[in-house]
C-alpha positions as CSV (number, residue, x, y, z in Angstrom):
1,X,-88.1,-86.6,-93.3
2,X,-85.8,-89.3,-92.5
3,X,-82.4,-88.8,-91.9
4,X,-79.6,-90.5,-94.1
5,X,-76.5,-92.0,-93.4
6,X,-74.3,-89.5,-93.9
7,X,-75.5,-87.0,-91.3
8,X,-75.2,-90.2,-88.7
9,X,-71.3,-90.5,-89.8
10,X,-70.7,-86.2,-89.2
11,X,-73.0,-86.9,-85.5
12,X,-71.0,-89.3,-84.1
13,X,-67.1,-88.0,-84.4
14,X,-68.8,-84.1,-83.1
15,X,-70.3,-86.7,-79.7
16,X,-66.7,-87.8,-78.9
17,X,-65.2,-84.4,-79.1
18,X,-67.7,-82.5,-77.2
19,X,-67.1,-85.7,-74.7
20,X,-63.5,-85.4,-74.8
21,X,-63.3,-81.9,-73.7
22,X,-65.9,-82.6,-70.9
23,X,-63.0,-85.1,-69.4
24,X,-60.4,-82.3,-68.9
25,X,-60.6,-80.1,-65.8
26,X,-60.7,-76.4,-66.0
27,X,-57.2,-74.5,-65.8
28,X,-58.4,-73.3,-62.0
29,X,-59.2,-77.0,-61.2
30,X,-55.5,-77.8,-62.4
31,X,-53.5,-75.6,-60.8
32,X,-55.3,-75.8,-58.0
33,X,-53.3,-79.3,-57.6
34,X,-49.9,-78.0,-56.7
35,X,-49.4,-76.8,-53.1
36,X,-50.7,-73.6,-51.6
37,X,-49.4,-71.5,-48.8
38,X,-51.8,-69.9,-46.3
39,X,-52.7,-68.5,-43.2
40,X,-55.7,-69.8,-41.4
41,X,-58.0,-66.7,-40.0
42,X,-61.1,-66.9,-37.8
43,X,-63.5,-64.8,-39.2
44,X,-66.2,-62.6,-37.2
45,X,-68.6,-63.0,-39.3
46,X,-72.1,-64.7,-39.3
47,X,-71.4,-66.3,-35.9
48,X,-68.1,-66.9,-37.1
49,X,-66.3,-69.8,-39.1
50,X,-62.6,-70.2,-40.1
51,X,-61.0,-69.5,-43.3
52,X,-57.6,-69.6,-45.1
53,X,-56.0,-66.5,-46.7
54,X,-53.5,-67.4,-49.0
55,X,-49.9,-66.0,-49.3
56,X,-51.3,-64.6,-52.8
57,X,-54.5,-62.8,-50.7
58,X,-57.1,-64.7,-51.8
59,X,-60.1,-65.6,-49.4
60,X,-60.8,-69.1,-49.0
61,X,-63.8,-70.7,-47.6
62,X,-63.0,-74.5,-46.8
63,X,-66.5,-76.9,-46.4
64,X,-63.9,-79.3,-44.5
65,X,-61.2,-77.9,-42.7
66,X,-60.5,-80.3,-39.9
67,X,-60.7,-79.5,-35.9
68,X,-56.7,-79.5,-35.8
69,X,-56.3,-76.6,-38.1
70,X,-59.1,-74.8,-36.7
71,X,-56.6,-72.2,-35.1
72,X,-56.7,-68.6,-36.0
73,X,-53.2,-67.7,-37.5
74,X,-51.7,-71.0,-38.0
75,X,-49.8,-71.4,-41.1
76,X,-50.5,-74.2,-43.4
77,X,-49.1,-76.0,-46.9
78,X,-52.5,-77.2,-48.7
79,X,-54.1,-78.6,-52.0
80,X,-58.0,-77.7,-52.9
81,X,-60.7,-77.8,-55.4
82,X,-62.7,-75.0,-56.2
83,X,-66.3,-76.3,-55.4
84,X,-68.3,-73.7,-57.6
85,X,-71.5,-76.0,-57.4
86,X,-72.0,-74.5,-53.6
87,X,-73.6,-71.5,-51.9
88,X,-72.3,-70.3,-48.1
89,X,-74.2,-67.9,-45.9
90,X,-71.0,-66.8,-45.1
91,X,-70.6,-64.5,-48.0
92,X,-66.8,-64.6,-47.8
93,X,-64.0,-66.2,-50.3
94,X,-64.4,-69.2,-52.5
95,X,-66.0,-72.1,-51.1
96,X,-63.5,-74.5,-51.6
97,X,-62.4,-78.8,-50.3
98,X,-59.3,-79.1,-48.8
99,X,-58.0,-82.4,-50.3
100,X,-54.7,-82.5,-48.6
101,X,-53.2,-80.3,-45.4
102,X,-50.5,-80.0,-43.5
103,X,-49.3,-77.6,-41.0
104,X,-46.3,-75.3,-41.5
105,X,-43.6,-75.1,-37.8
106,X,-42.5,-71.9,-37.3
């Protein structure tokens, strides 16, 4: 059976929308952009890594928290993206990328 021209025209405009939502980021992934407040925290676990609890107690596992913040209790002003397309041996907090971070003076 051959399709006609009139199911090509309802085919196309359904493409673009499924496309255009695809563009937008999830509401996580959006506020996710405004500054975060935390508390960096060495972690005992599975030989031991560092991770960020945030003034709001949620446990963060960052895949690229640089040397200089490596410091257990340090406080720190940060902007992330969930990276939910990642498995950590850790088992601890959402893995997350730091994409900008800057250390709080006390």
């Amino acid at each position: 059976m051959k399709p006609n021209f009139k199911h090509k025209i309802l085919v196309l405009p359904l493409l673009f929308f499924l496309f255009g939502f695809g563009c937008f980021g999830s509401e996580s992934e959006k506020s996710n952009m405004e500054f975060t407040f935390g508390t960096v925290k060495y972690i005992d676990l599975e030989g031991g890594f560092y991770g960020i609890i945030t003034d709001d107690n949620k446990r963060l596992d960052p895949i690229n928290l640089a040397k200089e913040f490596q410091t257990d209790g340090k406080r720190i002003m940060f902007k992330y993206k969930e990276k939910k397309d990642l498995v950590s041996f850790h088992m601890w907090g959402t893995i997350v990328e730091i994409l900008e971070i800057k250390e709080i003076k006390q």
